[in-house]
N, C-alpha and C positions, 0 to 999 in steps of 0.2 A: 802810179799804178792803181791807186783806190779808185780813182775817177775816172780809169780808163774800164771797170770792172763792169760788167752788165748786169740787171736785177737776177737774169738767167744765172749767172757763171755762179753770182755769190751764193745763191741757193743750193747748187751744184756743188759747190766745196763744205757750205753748211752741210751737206746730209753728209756728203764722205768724212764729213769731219768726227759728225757722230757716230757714224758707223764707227770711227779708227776706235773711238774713246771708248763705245760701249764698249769693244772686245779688248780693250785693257784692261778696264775693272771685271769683266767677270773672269778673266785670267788669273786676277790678283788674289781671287778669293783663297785660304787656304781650305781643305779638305773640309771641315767644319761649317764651311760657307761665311764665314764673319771675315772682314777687312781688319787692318790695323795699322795706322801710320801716328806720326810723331812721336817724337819719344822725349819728354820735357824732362831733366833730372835737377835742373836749377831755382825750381818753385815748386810752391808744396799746396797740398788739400787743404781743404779746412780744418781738416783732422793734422796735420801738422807733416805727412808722409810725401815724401817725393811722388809727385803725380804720373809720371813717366808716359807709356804708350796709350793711347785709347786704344779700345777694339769696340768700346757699346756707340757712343755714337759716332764713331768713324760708319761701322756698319750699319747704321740706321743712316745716315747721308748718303753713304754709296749706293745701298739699296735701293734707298729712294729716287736717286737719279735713274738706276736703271729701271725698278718701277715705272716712272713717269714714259719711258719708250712705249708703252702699251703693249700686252700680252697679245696684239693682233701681227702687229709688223715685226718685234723684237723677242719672240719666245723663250728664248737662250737667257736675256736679260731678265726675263719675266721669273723663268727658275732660279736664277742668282739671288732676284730679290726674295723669293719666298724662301727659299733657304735660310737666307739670312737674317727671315724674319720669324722663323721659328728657330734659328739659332738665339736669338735675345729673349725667347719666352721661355725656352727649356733652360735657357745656363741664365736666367737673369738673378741678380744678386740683392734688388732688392725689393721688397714687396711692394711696395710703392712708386712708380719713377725708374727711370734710367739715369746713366750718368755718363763720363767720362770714360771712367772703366771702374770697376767693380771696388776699388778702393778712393777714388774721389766721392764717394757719395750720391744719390740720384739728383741730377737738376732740372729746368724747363728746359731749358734747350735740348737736351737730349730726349729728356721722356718727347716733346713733342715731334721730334724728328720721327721716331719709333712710330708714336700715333698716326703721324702722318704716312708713314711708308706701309702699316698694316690698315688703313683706308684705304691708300689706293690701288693696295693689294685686295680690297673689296672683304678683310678680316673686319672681324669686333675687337674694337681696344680693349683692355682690361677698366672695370669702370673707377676700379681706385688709382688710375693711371692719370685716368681725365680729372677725377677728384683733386691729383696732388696738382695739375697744374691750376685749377679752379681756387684752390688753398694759398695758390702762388701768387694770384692778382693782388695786387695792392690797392689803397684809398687812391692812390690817384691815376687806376686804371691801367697800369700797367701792368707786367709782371717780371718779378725777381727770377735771378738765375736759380737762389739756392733758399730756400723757402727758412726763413728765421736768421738772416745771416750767412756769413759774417761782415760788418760792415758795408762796404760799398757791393759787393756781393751779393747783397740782401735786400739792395735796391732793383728798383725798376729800371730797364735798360731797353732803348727802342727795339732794338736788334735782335734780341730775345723776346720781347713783346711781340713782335709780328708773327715770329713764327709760333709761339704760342694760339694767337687769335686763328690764324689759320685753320689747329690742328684744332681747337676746337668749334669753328665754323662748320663743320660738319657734324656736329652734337646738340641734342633738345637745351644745351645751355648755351646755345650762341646769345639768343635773343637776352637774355636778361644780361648780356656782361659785354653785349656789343655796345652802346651806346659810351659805356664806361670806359671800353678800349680808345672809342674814336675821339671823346676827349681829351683823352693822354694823347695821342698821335695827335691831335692837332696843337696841343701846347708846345711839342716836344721840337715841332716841324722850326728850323732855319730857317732866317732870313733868304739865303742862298736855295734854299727849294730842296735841300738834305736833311736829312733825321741820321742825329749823334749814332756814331757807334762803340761799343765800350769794349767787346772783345775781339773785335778786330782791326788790322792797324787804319783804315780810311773807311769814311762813309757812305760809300756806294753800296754794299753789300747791305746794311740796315735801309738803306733808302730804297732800295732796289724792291727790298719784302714786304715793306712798309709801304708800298705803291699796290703790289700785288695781295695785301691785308685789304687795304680802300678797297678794289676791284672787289674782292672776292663778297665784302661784306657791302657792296653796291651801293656806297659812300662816296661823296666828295671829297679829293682832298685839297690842302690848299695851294694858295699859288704862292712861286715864287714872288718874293719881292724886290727880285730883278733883274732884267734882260740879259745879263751878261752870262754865256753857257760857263756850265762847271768844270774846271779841271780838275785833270788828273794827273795827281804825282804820286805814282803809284809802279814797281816794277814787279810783282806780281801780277800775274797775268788772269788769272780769277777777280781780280780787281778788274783788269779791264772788259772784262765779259758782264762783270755788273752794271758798268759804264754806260755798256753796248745797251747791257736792255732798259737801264735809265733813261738814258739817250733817246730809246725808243718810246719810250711813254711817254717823254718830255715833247717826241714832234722835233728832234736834231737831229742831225745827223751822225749816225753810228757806224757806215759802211767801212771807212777805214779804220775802227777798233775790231771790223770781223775778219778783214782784211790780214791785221797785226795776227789773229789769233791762229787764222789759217796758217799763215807763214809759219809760226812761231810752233805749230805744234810738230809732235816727234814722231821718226816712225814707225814706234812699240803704239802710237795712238794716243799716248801722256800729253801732257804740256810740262815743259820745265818748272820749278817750286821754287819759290823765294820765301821768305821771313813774311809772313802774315798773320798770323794768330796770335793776339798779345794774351795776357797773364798780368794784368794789372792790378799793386798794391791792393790789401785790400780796403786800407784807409785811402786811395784814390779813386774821387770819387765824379771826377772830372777826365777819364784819362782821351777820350778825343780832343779836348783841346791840347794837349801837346805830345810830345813825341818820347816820352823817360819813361815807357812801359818796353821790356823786353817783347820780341818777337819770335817766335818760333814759325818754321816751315817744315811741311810735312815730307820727310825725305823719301819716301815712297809712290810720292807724287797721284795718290788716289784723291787725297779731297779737292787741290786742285783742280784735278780732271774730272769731277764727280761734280764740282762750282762751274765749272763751263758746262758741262752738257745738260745741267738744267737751265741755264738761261740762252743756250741755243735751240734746245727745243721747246721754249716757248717764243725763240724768233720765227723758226721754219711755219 
């Protein structure tokens, strides 16, 4: 069926695809405008508390994705996002940073989600916002999830590094902290042509951002060192749209993983949710090499659907 598909048709399903997903997520909003999926009760903060649902940056990802449709073609999505983005500013809990939700504490990954969804909302970040992820960079150019700790936590993780560099790639501090980024990213970069990932279960998704980090800051990055394409073993399906747009940076062939996604999505416009998000010890400090980190999947099926429609509309 893949290789019976024409450049036309797959394009054709790409946009109806996005269409189904934008108007899932801005469905999903409640009244408030902020999203909310997973609900972890089996691992805890660094403060020691059951971490449970996100709402901060679940809604700074979904946002974002709808953001990224453009206030031209998608207006609907454009309001969801600003909603949401001044939902994080009026109810935010910490003066510094975003986080998980309002009792895990602020980390990079979320504050930069946030920065990035009120840039491409065309907003000013809060500048202690940019500051806490600037605080976050480490000696070896990366940046930590959660700024001092705790253990491995408190390292530098590619995954969170890219999107960090990203959100500050549009700030008078790129220049002095890019070169230091692209060090890290080149040390950190696999044999196999992947950069580790630490809080999520396979490395397509840090590899994925960490291609679109080189892009953005108009860097080389390196080459694989070796011909043999990457697999994926992977039943989340946001994993394979990472794939997809690997795949497409890499110069393979992606047409039957857009194929898989077309099939696979639902007719509310979702994609089905699997175990993907790990929550790893915090003394592990290695947890891409193997597989004894719990997984969670978002039962709401927003960040999912929120992980595909940004790497489809940056295929279209």
């Amino acid at each position: 069926m893949c290789a019976q598909l024409s450049q036309h048709k797959l394009l054709l399903l790409q946009q109806q695809a996005i269409e189904a997903a934008v108007s899932f997520l801005c469905q999903g909003a409640n009244d408030e405008g902020y999203w909310s999926d997973y609900d972890i009760q089996d691992a805890r903060t660094i403060s020691g508390q059951l971490i449970g649902q996100s709402d901060q940056w679940v809604s700074a990802f979904v946002g974002l994705a709808l953001a990224e449709t453009g206030n031209d073609t998608h207006s609907h999505a454009w309001q969801s996002a600003s909603k949401a983005a001044d939902w994080l500013v009026t109810q935010r809990t910490y003066s510094c940073g975003f986080g998980f939700n309002r009792q895990t504490g602020p980390d990079t990954d979320s504050t930069a989600h946030v920065i990035l969804l009120q840039q491409q909302l065309g907003l000013m970040p809060q500048q202690s916002d940019l500051q806490f992820l600037l605080d976050s960079q480490c000696e070896n150019g990366g940046f930590t999830t959660y700024l001092n700790g705790p253990g491995a936590w408190g390292e530098s993780h590619a995954d969170v590094s890219a999107v960090c560099m990203l959100a500050l790639s549009n700030s008078d501090f790129c220049d002095k902290h890019r070169q230091s980024y692209l060090n890290y990213a080149n040390l950190q970069h696999l044999g196999s042509g992947l950069w580790p990932c630490y809080w999520w279960g396979t490395c397509f998704y840090s590899s994925y951002w960490t291609i679109q980090a080189y892009k953005k800051l108009n860097a080389c990055r390196p080459l694989s060192e070796t011909s043999e394409s990457q697999q994926l073993n992977s039943c989340w399906l946001g994993d394979v749209a990472y794939a997809a747009g690997y795949f497409a940076e890499t110069e393979q062939d992606y047409s039957p993983l857009l194929t898989l996604l077309f099939t696979a999505q639902l007719d509310d416009g979702s994609w089905p949710t699997a175990p993907s998000l790990q929550v790893p010890a915090q003394s592990d400090h290695f947890a891409w090499q193997h597989q004894g980190s719990a997984l969670y999947q978002d039962h709401n099926r927003l960040m999912t659907t929120a992980h595909i429609l940004r790497v489809l509309l940056r295929l279209s």
